[in-house]
C-alpha positions as CSV (number, residue, x, y, z in Angstrom):
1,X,0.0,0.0,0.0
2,X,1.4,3.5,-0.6
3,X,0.2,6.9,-0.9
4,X,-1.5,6.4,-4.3
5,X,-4.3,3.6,-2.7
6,X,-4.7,5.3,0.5
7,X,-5.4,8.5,-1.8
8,X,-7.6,7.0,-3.9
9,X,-9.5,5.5,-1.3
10,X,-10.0,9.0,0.7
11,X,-11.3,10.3,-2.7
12,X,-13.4,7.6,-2.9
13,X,-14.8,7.3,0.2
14,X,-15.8,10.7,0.8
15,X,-17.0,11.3,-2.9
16,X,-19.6,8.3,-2.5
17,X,-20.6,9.6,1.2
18,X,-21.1,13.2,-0.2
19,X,-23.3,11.5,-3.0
20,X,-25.8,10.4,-0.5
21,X,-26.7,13.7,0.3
22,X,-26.5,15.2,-3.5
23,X,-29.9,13.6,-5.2
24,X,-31.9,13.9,-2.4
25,X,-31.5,17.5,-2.5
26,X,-31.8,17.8,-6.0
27,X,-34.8,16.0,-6.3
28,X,-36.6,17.4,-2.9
29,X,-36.2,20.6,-4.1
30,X,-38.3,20.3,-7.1
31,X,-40.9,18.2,-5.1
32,X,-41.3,20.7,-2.7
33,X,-41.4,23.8,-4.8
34,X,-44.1,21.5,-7.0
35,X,-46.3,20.9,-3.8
36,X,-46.3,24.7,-3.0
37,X,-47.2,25.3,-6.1
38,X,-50.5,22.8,-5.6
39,X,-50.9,24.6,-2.4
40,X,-50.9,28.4,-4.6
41,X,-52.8,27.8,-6.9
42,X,-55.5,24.9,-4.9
43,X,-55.5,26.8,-1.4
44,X,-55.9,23.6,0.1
45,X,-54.3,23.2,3.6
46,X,-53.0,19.9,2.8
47,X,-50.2,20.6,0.4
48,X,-49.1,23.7,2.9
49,X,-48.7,21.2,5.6
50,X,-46.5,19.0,3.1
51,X,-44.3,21.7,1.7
52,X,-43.6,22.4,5.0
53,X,-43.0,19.1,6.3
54,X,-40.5,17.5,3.0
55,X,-39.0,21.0,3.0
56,X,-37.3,20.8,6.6
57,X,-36.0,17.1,5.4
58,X,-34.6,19.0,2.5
59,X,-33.0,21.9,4.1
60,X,-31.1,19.2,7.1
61,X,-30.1,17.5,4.0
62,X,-28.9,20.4,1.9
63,X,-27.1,21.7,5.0
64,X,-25.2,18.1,5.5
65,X,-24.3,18.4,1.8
66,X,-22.9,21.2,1.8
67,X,-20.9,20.5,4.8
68,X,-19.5,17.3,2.9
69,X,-19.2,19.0,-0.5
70,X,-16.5,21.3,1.0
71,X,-14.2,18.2,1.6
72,X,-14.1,17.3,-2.1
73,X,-12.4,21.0,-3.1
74,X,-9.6,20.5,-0.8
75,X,-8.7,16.8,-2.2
76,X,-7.4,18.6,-5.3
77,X,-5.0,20.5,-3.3
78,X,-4.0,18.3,-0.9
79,X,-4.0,14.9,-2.6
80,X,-4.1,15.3,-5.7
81,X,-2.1,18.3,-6.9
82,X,-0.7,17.2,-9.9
83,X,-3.8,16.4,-11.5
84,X,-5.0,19.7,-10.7
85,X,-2.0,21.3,-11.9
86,X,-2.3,19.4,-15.4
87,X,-6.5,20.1,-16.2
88,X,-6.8,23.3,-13.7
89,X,-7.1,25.5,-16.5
90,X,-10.3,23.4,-18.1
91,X,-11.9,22.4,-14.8
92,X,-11.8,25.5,-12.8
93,X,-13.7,27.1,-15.4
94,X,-17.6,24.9,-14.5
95,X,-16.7,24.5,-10.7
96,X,-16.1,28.7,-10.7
97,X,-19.6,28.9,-12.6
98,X,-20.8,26.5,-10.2
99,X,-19.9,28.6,-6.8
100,X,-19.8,31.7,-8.4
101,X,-23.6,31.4,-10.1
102,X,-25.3,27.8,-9.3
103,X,-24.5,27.6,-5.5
104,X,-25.1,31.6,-4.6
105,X,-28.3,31.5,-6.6
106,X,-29.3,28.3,-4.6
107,X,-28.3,29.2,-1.0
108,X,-29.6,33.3,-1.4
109,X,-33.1,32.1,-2.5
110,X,-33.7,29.0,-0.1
111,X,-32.5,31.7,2.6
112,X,-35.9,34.2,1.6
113,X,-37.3,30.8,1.4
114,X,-36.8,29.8,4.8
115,X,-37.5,33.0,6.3
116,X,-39.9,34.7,4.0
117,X,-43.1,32.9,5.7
118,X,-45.5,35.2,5.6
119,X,-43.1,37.9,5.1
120,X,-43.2,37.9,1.3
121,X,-45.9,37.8,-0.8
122,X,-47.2,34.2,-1.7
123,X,-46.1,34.5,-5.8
124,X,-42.4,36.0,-4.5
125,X,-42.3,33.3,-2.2
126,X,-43.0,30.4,-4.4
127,X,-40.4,32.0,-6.9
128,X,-38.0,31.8,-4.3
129,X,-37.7,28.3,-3.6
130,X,-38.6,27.4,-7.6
131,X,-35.1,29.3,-7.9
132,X,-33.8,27.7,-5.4
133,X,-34.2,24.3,-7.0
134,X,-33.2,25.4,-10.6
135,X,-30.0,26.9,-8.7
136,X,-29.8,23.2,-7.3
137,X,-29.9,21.8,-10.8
138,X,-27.7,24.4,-12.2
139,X,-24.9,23.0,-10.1
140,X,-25.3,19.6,-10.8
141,X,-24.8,20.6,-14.1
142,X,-21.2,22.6,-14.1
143,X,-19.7,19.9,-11.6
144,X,-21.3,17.4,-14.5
145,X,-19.8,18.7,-17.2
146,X,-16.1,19.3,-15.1
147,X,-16.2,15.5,-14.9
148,X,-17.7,14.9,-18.3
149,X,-13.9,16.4,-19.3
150,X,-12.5,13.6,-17.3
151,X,-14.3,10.9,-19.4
152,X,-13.8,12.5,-23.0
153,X,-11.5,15.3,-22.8
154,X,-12.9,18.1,-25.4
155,X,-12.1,21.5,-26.1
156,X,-8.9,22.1,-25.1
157,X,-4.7,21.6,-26.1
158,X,-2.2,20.4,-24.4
159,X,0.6,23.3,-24.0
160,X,4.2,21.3,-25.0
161,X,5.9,23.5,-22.9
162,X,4.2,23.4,-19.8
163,X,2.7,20.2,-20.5
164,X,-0.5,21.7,-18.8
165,X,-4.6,21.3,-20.8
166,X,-5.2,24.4,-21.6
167,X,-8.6,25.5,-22.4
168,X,-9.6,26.7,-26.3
169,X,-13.6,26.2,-26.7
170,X,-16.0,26.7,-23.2
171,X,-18.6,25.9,-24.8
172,X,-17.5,22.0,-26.2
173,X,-16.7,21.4,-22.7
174,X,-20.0,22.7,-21.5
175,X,-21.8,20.8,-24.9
176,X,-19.6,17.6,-24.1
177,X,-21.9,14.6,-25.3
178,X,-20.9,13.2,-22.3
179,X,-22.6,16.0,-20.1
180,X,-25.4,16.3,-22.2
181,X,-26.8,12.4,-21.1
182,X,-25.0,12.5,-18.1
183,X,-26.9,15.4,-16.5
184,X,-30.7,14.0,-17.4
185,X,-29.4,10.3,-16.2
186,X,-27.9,11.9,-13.1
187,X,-31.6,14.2,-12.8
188,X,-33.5,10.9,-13.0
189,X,-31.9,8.9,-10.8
190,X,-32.2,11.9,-8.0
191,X,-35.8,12.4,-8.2
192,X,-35.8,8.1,-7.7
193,X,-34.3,9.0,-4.4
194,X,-36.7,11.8,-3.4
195,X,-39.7,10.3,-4.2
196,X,-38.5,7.4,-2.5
197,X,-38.1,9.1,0.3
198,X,-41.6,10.6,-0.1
199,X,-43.6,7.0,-0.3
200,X,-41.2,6.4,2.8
201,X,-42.4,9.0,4.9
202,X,-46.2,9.0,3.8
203,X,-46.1,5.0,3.9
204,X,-45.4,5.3,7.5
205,X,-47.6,7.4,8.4
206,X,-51.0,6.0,6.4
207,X,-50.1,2.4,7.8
208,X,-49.5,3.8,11.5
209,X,-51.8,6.9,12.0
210,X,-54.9,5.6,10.3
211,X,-57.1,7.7,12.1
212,X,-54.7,10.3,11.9
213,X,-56.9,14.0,10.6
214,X,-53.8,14.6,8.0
215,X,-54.4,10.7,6.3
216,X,-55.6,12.3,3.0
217,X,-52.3,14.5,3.0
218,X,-50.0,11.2,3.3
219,X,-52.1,9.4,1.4
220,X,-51.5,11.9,-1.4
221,X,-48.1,11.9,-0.5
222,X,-47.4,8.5,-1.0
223,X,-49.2,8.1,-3.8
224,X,-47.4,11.5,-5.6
225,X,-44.0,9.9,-4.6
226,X,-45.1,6.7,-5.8
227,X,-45.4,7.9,-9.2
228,X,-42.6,10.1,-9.1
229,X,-40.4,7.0,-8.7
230,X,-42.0,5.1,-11.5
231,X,-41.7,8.0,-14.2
232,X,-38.3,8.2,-12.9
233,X,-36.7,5.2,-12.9
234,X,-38.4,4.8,-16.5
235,X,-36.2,7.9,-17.5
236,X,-33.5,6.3,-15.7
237,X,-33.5,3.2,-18.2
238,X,-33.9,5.9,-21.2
239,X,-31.2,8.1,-20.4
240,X,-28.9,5.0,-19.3
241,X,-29.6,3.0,-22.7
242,X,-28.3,6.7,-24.4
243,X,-25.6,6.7,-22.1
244,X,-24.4,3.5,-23.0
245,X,-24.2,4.1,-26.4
246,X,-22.1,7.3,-25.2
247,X,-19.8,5.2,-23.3
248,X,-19.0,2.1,-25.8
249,X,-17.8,5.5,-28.0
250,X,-15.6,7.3,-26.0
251,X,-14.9,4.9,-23.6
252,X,-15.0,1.0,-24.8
253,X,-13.2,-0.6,-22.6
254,X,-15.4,0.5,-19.9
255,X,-18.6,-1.0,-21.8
256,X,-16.6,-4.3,-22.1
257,X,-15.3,-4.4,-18.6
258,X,-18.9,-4.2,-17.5
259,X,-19.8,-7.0,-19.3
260,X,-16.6,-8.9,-19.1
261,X,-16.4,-9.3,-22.9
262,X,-12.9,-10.2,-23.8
263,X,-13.1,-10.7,-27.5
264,X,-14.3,-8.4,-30.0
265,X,-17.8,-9.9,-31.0
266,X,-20.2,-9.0,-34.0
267,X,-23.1,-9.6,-32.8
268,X,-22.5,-9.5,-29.3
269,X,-24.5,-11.2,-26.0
270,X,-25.1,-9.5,-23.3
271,X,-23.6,-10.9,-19.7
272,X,-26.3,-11.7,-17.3
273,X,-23.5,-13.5,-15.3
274,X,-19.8,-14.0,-16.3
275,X,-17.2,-15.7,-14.6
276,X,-13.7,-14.7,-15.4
277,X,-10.2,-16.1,-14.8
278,X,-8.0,-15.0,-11.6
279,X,-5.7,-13.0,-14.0
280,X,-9.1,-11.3,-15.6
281,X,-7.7,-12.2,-19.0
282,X,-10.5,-14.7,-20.1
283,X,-13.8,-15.9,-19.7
284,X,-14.5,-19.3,-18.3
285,X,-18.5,-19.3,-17.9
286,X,-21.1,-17.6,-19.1
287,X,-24.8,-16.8,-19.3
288,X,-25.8,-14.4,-22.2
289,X,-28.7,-12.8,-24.1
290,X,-27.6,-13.0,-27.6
291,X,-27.6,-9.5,-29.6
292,X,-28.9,-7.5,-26.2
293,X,-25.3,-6.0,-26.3
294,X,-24.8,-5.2,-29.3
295,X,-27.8,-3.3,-29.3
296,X,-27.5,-1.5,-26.2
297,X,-24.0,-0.4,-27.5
298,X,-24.3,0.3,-30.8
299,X,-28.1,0.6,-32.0
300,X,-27.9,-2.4,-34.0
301,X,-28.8,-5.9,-32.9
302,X,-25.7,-7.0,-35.1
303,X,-23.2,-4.2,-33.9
304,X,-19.8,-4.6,-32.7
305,X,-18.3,-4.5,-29.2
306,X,-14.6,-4.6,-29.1
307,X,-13.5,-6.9,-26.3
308,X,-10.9,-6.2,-22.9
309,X,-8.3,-8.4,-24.5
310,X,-8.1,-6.5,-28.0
311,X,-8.6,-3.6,-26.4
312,X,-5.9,-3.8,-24.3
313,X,-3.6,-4.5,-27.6
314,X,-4.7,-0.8,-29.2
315,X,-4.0,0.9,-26.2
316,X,-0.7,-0.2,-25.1
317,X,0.2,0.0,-29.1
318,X,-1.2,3.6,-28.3
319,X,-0.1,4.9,-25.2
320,X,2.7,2.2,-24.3
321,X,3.0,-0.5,-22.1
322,X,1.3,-0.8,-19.3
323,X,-2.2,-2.9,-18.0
324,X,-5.3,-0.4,-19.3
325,X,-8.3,-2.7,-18.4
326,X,-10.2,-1.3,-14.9
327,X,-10.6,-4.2,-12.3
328,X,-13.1,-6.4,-14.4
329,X,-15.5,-7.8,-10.8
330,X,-15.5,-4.6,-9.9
331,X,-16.8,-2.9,-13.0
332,X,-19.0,-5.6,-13.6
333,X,-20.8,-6.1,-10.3
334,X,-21.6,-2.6,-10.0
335,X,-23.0,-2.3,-13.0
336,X,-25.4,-4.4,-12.2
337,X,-26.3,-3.7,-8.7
338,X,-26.8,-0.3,-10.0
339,X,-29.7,-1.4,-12.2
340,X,-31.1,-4.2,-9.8
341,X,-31.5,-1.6,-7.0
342,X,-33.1,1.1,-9.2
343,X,-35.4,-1.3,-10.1
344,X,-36.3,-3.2,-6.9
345,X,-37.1,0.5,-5.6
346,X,-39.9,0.9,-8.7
347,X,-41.1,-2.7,-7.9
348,X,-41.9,-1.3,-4.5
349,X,-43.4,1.7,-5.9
350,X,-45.8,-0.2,-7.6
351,X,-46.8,-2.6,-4.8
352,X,-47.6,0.8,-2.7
353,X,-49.9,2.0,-5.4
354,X,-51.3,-1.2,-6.1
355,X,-51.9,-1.8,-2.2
356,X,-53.9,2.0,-2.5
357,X,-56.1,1.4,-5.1
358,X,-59.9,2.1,-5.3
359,X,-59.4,3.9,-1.4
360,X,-57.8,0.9,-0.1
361,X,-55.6,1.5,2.9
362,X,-52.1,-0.5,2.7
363,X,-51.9,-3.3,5.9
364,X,-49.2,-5.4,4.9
365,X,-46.5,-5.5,7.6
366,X,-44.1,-6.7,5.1
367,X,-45.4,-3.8,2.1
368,X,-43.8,-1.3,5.6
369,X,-40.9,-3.2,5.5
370,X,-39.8,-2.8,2.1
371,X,-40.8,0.7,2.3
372,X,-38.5,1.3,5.2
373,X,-35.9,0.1,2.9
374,X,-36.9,1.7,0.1
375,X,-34.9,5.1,0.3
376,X,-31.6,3.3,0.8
377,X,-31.8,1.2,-2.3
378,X,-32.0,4.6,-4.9
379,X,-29.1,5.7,-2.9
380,X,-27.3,2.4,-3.1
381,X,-28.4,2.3,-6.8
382,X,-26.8,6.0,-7.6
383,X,-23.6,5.0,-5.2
384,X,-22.4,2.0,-7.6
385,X,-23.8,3.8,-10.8
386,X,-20.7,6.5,-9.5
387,X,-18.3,3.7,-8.5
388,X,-19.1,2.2,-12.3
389,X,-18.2,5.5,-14.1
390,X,-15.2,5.9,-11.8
391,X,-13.4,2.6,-11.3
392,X,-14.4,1.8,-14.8
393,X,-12.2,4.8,-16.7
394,X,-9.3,3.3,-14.8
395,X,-6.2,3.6,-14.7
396,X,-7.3,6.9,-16.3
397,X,-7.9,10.0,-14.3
398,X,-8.0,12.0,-17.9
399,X,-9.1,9.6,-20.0
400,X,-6.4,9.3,-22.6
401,X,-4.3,12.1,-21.2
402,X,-3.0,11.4,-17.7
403,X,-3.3,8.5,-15.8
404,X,-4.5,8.1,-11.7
405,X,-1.2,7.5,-10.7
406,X,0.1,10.6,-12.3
407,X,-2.0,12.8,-10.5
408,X,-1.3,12.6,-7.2
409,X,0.3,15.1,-5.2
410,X,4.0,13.9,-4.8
411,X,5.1,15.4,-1.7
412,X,2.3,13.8,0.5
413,X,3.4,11.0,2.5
414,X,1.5,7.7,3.0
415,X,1.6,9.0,6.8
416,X,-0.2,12.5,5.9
417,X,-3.0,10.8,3.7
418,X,-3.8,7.7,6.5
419,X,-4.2,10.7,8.8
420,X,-6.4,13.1,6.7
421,X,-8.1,9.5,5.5
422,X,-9.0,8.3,9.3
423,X,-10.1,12.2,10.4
424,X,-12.8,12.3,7.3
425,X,-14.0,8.8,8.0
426,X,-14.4,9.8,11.6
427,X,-16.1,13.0,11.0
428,X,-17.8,11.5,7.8
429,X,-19.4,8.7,10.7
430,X,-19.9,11.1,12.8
431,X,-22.2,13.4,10.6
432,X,-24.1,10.4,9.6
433,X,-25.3,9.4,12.5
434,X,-26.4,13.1,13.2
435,X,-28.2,12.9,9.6
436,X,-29.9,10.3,10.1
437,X,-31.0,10.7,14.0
438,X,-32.2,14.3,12.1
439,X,-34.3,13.3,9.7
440,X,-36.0,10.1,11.2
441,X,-36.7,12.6,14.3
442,X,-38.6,14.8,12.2
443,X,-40.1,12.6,9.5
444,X,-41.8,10.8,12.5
445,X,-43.0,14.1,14.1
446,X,-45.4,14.7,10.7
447,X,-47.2,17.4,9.0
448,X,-47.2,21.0,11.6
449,X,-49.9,22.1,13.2
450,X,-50.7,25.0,11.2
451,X,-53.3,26.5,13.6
452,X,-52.5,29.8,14.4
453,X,-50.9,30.5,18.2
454,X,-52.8,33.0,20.0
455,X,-49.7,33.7,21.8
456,X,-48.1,35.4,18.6
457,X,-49.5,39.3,18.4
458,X,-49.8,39.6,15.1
459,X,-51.2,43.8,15.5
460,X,-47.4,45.0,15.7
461,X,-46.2,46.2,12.3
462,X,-44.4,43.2,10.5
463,X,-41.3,45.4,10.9
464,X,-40.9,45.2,14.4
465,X,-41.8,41.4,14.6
466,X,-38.8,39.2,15.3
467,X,-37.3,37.5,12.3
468,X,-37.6,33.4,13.1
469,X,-37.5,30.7,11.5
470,X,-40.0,29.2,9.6
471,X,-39.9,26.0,11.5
């Protein structure tokens, strides 16, 4: 082990734990800002109570995110400097967008948000949290696009003197093909996690408050969630079956890895379980779908798929010797637990539906139990779609330009990165546990009470009334 694993792991680590937090905020903040909206322009009491209620679990989970997102700017200082010296130029450009326009416009607007209760008028209010959530999405997209460069490196030259990337066209790197499919599959795959956490929540409450006077709002909300998760994890397939065409492109060694295809076939079978050699050079069983790959690569049932093993050949006749294959289990497994939790999560969605049909009030203990799980398996779902991208561009951290093991920052000791690795992971557990004691705290308290307190003078000018916040 030296400084290059522990590095990689750090990055790793706390880019996966600071995903957890991302979709759920980008998702819950167009939920919210779509239930207000029912509540505007409806004036019924119910959709107030649940704007309220799925806008405090966004803003403890926006808070937590940002918190974690901080760590991730520092890594490119501290661990990895050299990369950050070599594409600096190219990726500075989105993430400056992203604080500089994205984040400001999200964290001003949820702050009238927040406070603006009653303060602003109704249509400036609801504008301020629909801002807030296209802020939200704005961000996503710069940071998107910033690691769209890392997977198909566009508009840019590399300067022979200073042997830095140097940007020469913005706007390929914002119009990256990568980005463009990348940022909808992304989108999709965060509103699975919000609704899920949605039918959670209202689940809960319909199967233990049945007599409960705010049923019909998590009814609604279970039901709203419900089919949130099912549109999305429809777009999900969609945008993935684009993406994949994307990715046997720019990136076919990564298409092959996740199949474990080492030969170049025409047509080619898609994997449904390979087993590989110890060396990962060959396959020794196999269960396939004959054609499936071909067309999810290419477009045509008869396409070709260039296999690990060929591949392999090109690129060490290309870039010189050297192993250029990502670890083959682990690109292949997480491929695939990516798409089996995405889906078990709309299988559930369905079953709560179904179990509300016609009025019918769900009473299935183990229907609760699957939706108790049902939040974590999105998350788990976006997690190894991440781990997928990632570990499958291997050994690239530029792919075709620099490799991981260039990019680390040479004068960090294995010492300093254990140390910096252990404090995140302590802190990381720490905030976790704080997270989640948060949010199941106040996802069991329900809906507020929204009767007025007659301890609250409203006569005094609005002025001279304390500022508080909304919750």
């Amino acid at each position: 082990m030296d400084a290059l694993d522990v590095a990689r792991w750090q990055f790793g680590v706390t880019t996966v734990y600071h995903f957890l937090f991302v979709p759920l905020t980008i998702g819950l903040s167009v939920l919210v800002a779509i239930l207000q909206t029912l509540w505007h322009r409806t004036g019924n009491e119910r959709y107030l109570k649940l704007t309220k209620f799925y806008g405090k679990l966004f803003l403890i989970n926006f808070a937590m995110g940002v918190v974690t997102g901080i760590v991730q700017e520092f890594q490119f200082g501290m661990n990895w400097s050299d990369y950050s010296r070599f594409v600096g130029d190219i990726f500075g450009a989105p993430l400056a967008i992203e604080a500089l326009v994205a984040f400001f416009l999200e964290s001003t607007f949820i702050g009238l948000w927040i406070f603006g209760w009653d303060r602003l008028p109704k249509r400036a209010h609801l504008a301020s949290i629909w801002v807030a959530a296209i802020g939200t999405n704005l961000s996503a997209y710069f940071i998107l696009a910033a690691n769209s460069f890392m997977q198909n490196p566009v508009g840019y030259r590399i300067n022979p003197d200073t042997g830095r990337a140097e940007l020469t066209d913005f706007f390929a790197v914002l119009t990256n093909k990568v980005a463009l499919i990348t940022f909808p599959h992304t989108l999709a795959g965060s509103f699975l996690v919000a609704g899920s956490l949605v039918v959670t929540v209202g689940l809960w409450h319909v199967m233990r408050n049945r007599s409960s006077a705010d049923t019909s709002a998590y009814r609604f909300a279970t039901k709203f969630g419900s089919w949130v998760v099912l549109v999305s994890a429809t777009l999900v397939v969609i945008t993935g079956d684009i993406q994949g065409k994307i990715m046997t492109q720019v990136q076919p060694m990564k298409m092959a890895a996740a199949e474990g295809l080492y030969t170049t076939e025409s047509p080619a079978s898609f994997s449904v379980l390979t087993v590989g050699s110890l060396d990962g050079s060959r396959e020794l069983f196999a269960i396939k779908i004959p054609y499936l790959l071909s067309y999810l690569g290419t477009g045509d049932p008869n396409g070709t798929v260039h296999g690990i093993n060929d591949l392999q050949a090109q690129y060490a006749s290309q870039y010189g010797a050297g192993s250029y294959a990502p670890i083959i289990p682990v690109t292949y497994w997480s491929f695939r637990f990516m798409i089996a939790f995405g889906l078990a999560a709309a299988a559930i969605a369905l079953l709560v539906l179904w179990s509300q049909r016609k009025g019918r009030t769900p009473t299935s203990r183990w229907l609760l139990r699957a939706g108790l799980v049902m939040p974590v398996l999105p998350l788990l779902a976006n997690s190894f779609g991440w781990i997928f991208t990632e570990m499958g561009r291997q050994p690239w951290i530029v792919f075709g330009e620099m490799l991981t093991r260039d990019g680390v920052s040479r004068s960090v000791s294995l010492t300093e990165v254990l140390t910096s690795f252990t404090a995140f992971t302590l802190i990381y557990a720490t905030l976790a546990v704080i997270e989640f004691k948060l949010l199941v705290r106040y996802a069991r308290a329900g809906v507020p009470d929204l009767t007025p307190d007659p301890a609250i003078d409203d006569s005094h000018d609005d002025a001279e009334r304390p500022l508080a916040f909304a919750y």
